[in-house]
TORGU-597252 format. One record per atom (N, C-alpha, C): residue in three letters; x, y, z. Coordinates in pm, whole numbers, plus 32768, in hexadecimal, padded with zeros to 4 digits. Layout:
BEGIN
ALAXYZ...
This chain:
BEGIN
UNK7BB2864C7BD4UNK7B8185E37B7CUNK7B0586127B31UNK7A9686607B7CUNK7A3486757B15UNK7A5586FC7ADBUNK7ABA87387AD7UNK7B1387807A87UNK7B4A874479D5UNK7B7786BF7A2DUNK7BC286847999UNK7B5A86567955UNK7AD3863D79B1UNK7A7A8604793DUNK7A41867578D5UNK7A6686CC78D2UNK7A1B87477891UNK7ABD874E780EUNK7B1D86EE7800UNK7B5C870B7773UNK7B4D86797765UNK7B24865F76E3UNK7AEA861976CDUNK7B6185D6762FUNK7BD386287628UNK7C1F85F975D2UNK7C7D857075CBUNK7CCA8525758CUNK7D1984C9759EUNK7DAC84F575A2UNK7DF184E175E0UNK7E81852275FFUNK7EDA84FD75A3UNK7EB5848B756BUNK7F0C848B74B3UNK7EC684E17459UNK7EA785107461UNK7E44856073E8UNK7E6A85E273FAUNK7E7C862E7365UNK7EE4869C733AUNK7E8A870E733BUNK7DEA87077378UNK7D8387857374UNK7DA887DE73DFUNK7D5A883C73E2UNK7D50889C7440UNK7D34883474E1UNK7CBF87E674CCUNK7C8B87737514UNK7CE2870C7564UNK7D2E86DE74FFUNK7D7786797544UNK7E0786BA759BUNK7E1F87557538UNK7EA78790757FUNK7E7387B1761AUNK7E1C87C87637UNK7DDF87EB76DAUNK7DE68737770BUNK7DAD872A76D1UNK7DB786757716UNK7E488622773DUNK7E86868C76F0UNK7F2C865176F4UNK7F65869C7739UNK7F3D8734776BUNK7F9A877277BDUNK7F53874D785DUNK7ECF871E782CUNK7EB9870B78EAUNK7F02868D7909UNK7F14863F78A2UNK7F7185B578C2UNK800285CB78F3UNK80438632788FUNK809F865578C4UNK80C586A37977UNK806486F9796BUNK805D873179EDUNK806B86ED7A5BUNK800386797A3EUNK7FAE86267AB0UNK806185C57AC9UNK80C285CB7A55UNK810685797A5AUNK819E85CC7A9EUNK818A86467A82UNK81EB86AB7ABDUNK81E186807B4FUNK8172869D7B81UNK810686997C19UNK814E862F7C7AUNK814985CD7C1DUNK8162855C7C5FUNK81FF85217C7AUNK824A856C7C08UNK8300856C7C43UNK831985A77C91UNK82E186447C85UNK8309867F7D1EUNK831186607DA4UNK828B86357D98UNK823385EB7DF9UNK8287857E7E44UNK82A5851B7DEFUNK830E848B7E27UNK839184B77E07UNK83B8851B7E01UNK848785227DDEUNK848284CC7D7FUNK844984E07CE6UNK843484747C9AUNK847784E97C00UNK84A4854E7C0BUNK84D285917BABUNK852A85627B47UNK858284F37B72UNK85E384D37B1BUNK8580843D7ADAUNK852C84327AE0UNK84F783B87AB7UNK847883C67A4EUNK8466837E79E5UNK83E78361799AUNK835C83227A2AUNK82F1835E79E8UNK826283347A44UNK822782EE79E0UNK820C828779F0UNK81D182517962UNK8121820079CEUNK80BB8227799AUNK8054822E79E6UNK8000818779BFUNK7FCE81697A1FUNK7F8E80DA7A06UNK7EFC80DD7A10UNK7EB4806C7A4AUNK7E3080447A7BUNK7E4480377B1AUNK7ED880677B63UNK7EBE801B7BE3UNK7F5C7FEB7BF5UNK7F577FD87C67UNK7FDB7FAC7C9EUNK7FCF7EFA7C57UNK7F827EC87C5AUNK7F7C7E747C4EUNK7FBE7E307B94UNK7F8F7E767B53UNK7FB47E4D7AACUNK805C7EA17AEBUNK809B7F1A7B3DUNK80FF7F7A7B3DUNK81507ED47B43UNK812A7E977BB7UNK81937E317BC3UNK81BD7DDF7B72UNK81337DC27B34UNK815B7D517AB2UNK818E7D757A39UNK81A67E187A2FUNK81DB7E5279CAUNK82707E6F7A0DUNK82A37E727A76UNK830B7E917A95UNK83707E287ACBUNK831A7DB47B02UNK83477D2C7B0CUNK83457CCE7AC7UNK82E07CB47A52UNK82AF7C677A30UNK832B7BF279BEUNK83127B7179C3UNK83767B357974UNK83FE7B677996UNK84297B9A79F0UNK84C07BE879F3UNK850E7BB17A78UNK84E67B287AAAUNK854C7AF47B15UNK85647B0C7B81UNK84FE7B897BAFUNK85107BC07C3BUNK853E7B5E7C9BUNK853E7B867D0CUNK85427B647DA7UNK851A7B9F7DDFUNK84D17B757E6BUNK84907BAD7EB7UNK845E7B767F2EUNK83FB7B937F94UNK83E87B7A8000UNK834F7B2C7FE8UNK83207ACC804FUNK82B67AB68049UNK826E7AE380A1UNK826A7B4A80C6UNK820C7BA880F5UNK820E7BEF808BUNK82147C178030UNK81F27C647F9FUNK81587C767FB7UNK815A7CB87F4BUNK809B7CF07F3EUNK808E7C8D7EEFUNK802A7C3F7ED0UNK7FFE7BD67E89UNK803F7C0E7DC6UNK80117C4F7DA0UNK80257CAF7D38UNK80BA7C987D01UNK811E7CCC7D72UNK81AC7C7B7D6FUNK81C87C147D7CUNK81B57BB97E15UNK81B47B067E0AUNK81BC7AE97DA2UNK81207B007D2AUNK81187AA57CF1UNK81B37ABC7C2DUNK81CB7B377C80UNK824B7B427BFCUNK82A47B2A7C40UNK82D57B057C86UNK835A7AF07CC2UNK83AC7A587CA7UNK84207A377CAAUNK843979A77C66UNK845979527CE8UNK84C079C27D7FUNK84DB797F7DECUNK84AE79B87E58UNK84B2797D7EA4UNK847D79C97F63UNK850279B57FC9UNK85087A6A7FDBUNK856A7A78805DUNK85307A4B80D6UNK85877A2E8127UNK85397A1981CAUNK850D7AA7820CUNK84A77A968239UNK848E7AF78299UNK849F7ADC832DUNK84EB7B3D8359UNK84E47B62841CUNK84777B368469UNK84627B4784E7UNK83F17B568528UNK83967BC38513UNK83DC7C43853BUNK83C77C9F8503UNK836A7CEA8486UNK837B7C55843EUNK836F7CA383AFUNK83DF7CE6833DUNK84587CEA8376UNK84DC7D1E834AUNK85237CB582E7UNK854C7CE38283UNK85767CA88202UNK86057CC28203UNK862A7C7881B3UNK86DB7CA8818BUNK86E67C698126UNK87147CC180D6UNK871C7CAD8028UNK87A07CC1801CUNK87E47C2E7FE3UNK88837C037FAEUNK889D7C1C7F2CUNK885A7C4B7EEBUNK88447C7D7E85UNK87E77CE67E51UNK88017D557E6AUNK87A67DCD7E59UNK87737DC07DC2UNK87D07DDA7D66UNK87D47DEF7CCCUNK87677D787CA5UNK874D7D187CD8UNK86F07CAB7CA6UNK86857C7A7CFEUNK86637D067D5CUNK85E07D1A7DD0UNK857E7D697DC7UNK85187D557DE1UNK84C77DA57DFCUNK849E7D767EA2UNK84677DC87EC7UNK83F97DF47F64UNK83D07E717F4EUNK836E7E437FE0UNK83067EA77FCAUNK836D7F168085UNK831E7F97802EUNK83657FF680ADUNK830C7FE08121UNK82847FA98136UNK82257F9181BBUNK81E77F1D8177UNK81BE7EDA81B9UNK817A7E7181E4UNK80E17E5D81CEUNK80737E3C8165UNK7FF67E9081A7UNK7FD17E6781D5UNK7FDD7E0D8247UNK7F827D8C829FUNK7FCB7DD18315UNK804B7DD08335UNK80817DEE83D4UNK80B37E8383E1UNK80BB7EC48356UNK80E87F288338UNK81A77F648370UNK81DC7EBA8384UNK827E7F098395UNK82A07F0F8329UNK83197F90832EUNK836D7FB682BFUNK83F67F5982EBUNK84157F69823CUNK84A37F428247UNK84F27F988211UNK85587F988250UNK85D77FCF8213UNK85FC7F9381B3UNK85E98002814FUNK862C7FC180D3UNK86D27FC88098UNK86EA7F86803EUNK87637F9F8041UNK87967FFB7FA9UNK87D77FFC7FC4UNK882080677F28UNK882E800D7EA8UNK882680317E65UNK88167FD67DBEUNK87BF7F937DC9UNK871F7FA97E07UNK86B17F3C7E10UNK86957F437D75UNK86607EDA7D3CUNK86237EB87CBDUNK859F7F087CA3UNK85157F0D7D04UNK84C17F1E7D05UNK84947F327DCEUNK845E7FA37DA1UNK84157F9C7E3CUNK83677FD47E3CUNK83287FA27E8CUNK82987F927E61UNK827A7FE47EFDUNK825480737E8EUNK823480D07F1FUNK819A80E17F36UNK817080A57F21UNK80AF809D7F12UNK808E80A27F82UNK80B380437FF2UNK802480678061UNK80AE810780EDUNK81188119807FUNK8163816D80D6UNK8135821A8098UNK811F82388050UNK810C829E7FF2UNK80C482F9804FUNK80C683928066UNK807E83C980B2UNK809083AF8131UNK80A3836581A4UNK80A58320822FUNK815183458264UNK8186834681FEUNK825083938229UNK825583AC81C6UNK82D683F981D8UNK833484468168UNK837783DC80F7UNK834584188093UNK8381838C8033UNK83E483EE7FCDUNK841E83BC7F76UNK848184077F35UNK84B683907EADUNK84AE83857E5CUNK84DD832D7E04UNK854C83337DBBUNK858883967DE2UNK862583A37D99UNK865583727E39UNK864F83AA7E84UNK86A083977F32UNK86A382E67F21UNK863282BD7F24UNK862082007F2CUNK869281977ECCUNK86C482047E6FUNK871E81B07E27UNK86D781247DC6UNK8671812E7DB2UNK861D80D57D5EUNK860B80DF7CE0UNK863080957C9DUNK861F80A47C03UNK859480C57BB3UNK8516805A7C0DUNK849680997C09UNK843C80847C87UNK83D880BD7C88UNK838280E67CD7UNK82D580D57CABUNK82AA808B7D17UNK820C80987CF3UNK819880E07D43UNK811E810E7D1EUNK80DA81447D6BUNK806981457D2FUNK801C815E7D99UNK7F5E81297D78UNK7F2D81CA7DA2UNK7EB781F67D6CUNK7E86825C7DA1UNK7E1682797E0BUNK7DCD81E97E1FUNK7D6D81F77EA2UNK7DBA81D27F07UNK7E3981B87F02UNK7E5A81CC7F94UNK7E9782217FCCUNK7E6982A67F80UNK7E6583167FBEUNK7E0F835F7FBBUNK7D8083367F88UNK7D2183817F9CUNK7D1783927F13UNK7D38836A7E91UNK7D2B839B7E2FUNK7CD383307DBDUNK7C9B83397D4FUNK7C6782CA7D23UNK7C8182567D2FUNK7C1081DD7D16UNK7C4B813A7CEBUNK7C7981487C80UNK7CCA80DB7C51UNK7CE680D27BB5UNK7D4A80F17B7EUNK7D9581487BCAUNK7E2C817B7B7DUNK7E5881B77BC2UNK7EF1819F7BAAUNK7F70817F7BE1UNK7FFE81A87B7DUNK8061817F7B90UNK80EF81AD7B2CUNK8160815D7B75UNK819D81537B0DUNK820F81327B14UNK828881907B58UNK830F81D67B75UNK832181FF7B67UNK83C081A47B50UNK83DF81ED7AFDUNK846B81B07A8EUNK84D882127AA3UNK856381CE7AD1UNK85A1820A7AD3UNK85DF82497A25UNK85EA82C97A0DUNK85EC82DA7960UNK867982AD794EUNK8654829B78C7UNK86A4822B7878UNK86C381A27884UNK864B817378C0UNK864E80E67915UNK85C98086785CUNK861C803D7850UNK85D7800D77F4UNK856F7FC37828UNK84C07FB47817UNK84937F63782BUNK840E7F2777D2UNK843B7ED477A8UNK83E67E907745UNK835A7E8B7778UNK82C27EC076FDUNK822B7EE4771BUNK82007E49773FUNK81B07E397789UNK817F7DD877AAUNK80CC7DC5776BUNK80947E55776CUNK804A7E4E7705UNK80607EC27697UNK804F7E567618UNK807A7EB775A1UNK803A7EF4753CUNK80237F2F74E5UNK7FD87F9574C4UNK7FDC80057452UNK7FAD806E747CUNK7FEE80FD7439UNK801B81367475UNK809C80FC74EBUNK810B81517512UNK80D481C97550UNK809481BB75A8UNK8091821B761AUNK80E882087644UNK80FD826576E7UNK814D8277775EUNK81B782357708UNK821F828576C7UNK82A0829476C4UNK82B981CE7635UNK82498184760EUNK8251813375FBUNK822A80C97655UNK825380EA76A9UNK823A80807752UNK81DE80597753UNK815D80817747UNK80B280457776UNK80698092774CUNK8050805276D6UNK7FE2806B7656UNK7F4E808E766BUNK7F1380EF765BUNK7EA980E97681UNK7E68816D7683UNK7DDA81B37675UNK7DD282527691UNK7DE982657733UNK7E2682CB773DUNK7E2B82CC77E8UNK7D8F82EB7839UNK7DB682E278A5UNK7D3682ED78D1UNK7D4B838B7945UNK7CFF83D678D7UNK7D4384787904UNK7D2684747982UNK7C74846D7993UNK7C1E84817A11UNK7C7984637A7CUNK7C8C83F47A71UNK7CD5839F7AF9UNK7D6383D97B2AUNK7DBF83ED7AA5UNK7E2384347A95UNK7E4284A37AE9UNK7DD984F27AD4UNK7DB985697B25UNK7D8E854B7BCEUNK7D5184D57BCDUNK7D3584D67C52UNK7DAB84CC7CC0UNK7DE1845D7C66UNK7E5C84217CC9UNK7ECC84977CDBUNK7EC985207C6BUNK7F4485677C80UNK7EDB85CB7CFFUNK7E8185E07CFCUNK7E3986677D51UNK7E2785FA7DE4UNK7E2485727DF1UNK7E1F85107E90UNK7EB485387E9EUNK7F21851F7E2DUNK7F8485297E87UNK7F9585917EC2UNK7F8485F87E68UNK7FB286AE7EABUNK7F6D86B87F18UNK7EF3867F7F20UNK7EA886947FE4UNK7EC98651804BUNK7F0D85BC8020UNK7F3E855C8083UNK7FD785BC809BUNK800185F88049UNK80B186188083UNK808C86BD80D3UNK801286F68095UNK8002872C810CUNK8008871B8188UNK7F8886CA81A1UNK7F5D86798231UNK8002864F825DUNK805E85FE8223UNK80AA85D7823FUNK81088644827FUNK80FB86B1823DUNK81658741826AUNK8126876882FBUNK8098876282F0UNK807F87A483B4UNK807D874383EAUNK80A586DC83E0UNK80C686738454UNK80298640846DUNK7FDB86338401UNK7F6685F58415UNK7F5A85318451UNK7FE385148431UNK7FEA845E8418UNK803B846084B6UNK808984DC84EEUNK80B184C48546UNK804884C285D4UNK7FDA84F68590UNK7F4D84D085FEUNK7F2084678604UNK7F1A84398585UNK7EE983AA8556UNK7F4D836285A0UNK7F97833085C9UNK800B82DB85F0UNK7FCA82E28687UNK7FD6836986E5UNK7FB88387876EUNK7F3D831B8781UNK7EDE835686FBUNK7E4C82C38725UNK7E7882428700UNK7E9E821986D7UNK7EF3817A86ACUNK7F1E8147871DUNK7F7E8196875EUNK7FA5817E87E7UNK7F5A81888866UNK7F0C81FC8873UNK7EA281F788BDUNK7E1D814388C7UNK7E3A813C883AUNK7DBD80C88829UNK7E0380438845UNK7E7F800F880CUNK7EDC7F9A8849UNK7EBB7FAF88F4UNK7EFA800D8938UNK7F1E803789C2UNK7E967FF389E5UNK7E14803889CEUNK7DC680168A01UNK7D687F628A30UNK7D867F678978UNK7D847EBE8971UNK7DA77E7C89B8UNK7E367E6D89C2UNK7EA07E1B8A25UNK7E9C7E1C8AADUNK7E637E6E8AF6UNK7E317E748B71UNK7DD37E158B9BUNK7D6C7E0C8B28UNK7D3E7DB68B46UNK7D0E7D368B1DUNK7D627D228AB0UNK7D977C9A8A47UNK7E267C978A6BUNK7E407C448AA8UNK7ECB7C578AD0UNK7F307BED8A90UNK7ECA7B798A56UNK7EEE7B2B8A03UNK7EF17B3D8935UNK7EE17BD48937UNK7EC87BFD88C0UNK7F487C1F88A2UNK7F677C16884DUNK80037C5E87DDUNK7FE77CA78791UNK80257D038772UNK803A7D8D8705UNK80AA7D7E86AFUNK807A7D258660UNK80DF7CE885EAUNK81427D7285D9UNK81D87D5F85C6UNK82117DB58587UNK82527E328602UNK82077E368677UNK82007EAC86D0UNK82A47ED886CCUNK83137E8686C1UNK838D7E8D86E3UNK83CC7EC58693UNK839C7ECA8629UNK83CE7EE88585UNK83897FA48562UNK83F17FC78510UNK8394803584CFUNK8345801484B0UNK8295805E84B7UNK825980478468UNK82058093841AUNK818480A883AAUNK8174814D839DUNK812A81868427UNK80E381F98417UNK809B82188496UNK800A81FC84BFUNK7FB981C58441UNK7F31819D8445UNK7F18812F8462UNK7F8080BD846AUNK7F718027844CUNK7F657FBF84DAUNK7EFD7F8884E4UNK7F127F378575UNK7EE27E9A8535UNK7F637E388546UNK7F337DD38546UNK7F1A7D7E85C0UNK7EA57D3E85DEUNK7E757D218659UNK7E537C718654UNK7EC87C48869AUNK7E987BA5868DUNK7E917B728706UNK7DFB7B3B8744UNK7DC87AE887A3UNK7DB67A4E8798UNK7E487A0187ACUNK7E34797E874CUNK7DBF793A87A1UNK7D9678F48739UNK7CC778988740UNK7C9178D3873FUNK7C89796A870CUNK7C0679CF86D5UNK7C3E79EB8672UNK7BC779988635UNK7C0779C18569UNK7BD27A4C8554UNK7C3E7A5C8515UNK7C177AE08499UNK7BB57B028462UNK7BA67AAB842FUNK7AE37AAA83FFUNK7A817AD58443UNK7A997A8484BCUNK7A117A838507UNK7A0A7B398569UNK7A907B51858EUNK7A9A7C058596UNK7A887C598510UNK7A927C5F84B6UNK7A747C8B844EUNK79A97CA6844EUNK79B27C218448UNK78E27C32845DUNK78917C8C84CBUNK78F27C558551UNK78D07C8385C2UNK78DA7D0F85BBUNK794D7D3F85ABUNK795F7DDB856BUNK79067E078543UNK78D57DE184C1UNK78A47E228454UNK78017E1A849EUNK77F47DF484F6UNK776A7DDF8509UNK77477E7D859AUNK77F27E7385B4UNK77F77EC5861EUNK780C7F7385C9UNK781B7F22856CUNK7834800B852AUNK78A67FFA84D8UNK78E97F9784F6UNK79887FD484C8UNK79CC7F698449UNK7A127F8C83E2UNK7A387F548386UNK7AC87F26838DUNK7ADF7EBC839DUNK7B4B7E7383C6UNK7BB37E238352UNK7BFE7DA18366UNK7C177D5D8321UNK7C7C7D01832EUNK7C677C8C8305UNK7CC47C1D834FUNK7D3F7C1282EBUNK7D567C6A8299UNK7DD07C598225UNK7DCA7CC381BFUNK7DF87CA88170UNK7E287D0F8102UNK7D717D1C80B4UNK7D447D8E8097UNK7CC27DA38046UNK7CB07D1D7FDBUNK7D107D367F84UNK7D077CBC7F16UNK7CD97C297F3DUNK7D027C077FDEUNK7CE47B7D7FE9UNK7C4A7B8D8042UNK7C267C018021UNK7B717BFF80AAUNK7AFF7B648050UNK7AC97B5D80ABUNK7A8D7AD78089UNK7AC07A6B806EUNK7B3C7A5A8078UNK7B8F79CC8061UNK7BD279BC80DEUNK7B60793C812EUNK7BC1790181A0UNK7C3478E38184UNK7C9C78FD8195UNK7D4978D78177UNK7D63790D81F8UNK7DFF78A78216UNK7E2A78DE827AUNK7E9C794E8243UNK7EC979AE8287UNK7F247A408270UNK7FEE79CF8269UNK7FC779FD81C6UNK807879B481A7UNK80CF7A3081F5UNK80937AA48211UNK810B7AE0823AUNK81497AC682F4UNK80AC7ACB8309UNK80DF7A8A83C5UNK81237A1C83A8UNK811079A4836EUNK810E79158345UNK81E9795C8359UNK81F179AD82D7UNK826579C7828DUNK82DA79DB8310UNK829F7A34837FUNK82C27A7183FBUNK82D37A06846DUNK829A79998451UNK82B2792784C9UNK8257791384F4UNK81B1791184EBUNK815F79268538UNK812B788984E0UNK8111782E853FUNK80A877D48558UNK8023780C850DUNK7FEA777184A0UNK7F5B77838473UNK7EEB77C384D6UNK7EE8779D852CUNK7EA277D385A9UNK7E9F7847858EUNK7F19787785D9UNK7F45791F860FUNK7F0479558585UNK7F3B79468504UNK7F51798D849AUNK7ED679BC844DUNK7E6B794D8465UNK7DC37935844CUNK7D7E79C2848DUNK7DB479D68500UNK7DA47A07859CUNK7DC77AA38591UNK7DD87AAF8526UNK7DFD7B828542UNK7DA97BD984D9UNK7D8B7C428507UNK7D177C9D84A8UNK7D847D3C84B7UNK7D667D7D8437UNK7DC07DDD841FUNK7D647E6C846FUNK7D857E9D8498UNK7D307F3184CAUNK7D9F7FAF8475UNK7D437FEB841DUNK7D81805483C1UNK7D418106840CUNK7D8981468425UNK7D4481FC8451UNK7D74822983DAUNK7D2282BE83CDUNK7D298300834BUNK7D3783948393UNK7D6A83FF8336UNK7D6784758385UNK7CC2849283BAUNK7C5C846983B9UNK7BDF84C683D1UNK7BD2843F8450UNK7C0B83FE846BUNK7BE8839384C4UNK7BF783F98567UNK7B7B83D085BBUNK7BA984638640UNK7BCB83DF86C5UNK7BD0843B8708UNK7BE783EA87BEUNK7B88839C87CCUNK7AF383C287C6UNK7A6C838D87EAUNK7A5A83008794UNK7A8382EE8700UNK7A6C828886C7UNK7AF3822186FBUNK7B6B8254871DUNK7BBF81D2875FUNK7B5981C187ECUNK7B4681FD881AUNK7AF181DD88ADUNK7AA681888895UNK7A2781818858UNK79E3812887FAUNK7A0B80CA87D6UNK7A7480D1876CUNK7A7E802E8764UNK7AB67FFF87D1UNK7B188033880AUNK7B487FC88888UNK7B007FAB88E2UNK7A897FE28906UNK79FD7FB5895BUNK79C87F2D8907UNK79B57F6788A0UNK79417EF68818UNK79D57E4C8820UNK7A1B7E9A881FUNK7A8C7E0987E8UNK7AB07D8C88A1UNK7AA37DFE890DUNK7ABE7DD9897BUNK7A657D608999UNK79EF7DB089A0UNK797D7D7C8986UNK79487CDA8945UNK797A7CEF88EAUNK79A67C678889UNK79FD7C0088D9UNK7A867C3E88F9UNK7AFB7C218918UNK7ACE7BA28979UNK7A6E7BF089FCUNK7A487BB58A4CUNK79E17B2C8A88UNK79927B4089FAUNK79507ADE89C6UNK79AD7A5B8995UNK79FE7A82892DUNK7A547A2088FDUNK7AAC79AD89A9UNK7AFD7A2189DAUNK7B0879F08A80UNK7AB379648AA0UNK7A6D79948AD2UNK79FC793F8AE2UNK79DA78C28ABAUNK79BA78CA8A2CUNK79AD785F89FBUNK7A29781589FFUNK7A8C783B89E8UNK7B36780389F6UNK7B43779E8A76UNK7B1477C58ADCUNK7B1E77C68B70UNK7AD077328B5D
């Protein structure tokens, strides 16, 4: 990134200047098919998973789940039922979207063949993803959730898939979404992915998982009334959802944060808004229960000593809450 800030050209522009500005776009855009089995498809680049959806869903009749990322929910026209689990089943692929993980409980679903749209954002980097294999017409993705800038994201389009710009312009990205690109970022998200599919090749996430499990195991020993939303289900390998129903979310979130550790009772987008979680809600879970669960996320640099830690710092808590219950 502080590479790209040193060309300083516009990637429509026919100079010496803008042709470097246009081949790192291209590159950055080569980078990124390889990367997802995305070769047979247009990358058409956004602000974020978030505008990806509303440019790829938007006004167009979807279906979908209400566990969606808010981003989707709010384009979608109907809601499938969800499992206990978390597990979806789409009767209509061609007029669906879902998401491949979850980012609150983190299960995957099996998707099915001729999906409409699948929203690989909080899955990207964490498993093997492949976008021709998924059978999806399109595909979305964010770049900090792999370590790579805020702010931008892409589409990915199956080619020759017509899809009308949602913002319009001077016909950037292929016509699709008007706008100068935003190289810097561009670049970031193609050089996060190439290090996340590293990590992903030495089995870095398959450590991450060992502590996931290590930290549930431990919990439950001695919260025995605690649930691990999802445990039954695939899910990715970083993700622990932890619900102690009559200890809100909130109030572990604070307690956390006071103890060292950065937590969260739902999806980032909803932090500071008491709401209860539509997706437990979606899963069967009682206002109570659903109020009642905080997400615990590991990252590759996350070690043994900091799960030790929190499960001391959270026990700790745990036990207090007890108490007062009693």
């Amino acid at each position: 990134m502080i590479d790209a800030m040193d060309i300083v050209g516009n990637p429509s522009s026919v100079h010496s200047e803008g042709r470097a500005a246009k081949a790192l776009l291209e590159r950055s855009r080569a980078t990124i098919a390889e990367l997802l089995g995305a070769q047979d498809a247009d990358i058409v680049f956004t602000s974020g998973a978030t505008e990806a959806a509303d440019l790829a869903l938007g006004g167009r009749g979807y279906i979908g789940a209400p566990i969606e990322h808010d981003a989707v929910a709010a384009c979608i026209e109907a809601a499938l039922a969800v499992g206990p689990n978390g597990e979806v089943e789409a009767d209509d692929p061609s007029h669906t979207t879902l998401q491949l993980a979850n980012s609150e409980t983190g299960v995957i679903q099996k998707l099915p063949d001729g999906l409409a749209v699948v929203d690989f954002t909080q899955a990207v980097g964490k498993i093997p993803i492949a976008f021709g294999w998924s059978g999806a017409q399109m595909g979305l993705i964010s770049a900090h959730k792999f370590g790579g800038p805020k702010g931008v994201g892409a589409v990915l389009l199956r080619r020759g898939l017509d899809l009308p710009a949602r913002i319009k312009g001077g016909g950037q990205e292929m016509g699709r979404r008007s706008g100068t690109e935003n190289i810097i970022g561009i670049a970031g998200l193609a050089a996060a992915l190439k290090a996340a599919d590293q990590e992903l090749s030495v089995g870095v996430w398959e450590k991450i998982a060992e502590f996931r499990n290590i930290l549930e195991i431990g919990l439950h020993s001695a919260a025995n009334k605690t649930i691990f939303v999802g445990k039954g289900a695939h899910r990715l390998p970083n993700t622990s959802c932890i619900l102690t129903p009559g200890w809100k979310g909130e109030t572990q979130v604070m307690q956390m944060d006071l103890a060292g550790f950065a937590i969260s009772a739902g999806s980032a987008c909803s932090s500071g808004k008491v709401r209860t979680s539509r997706v437990l809600q979606a899963m069967g879970y009682d206002d109570v229960a659903a109020s009642s669960a905080i997400r615990v996320s590991l990252g590759p640099k996350t070690t043994r000593d900091e799960i030790n830690r929190f499960a001391d710092a959270w026990l700790k808590q745990h036990e207090k809450f007890r108490a007062r219950a009693a």
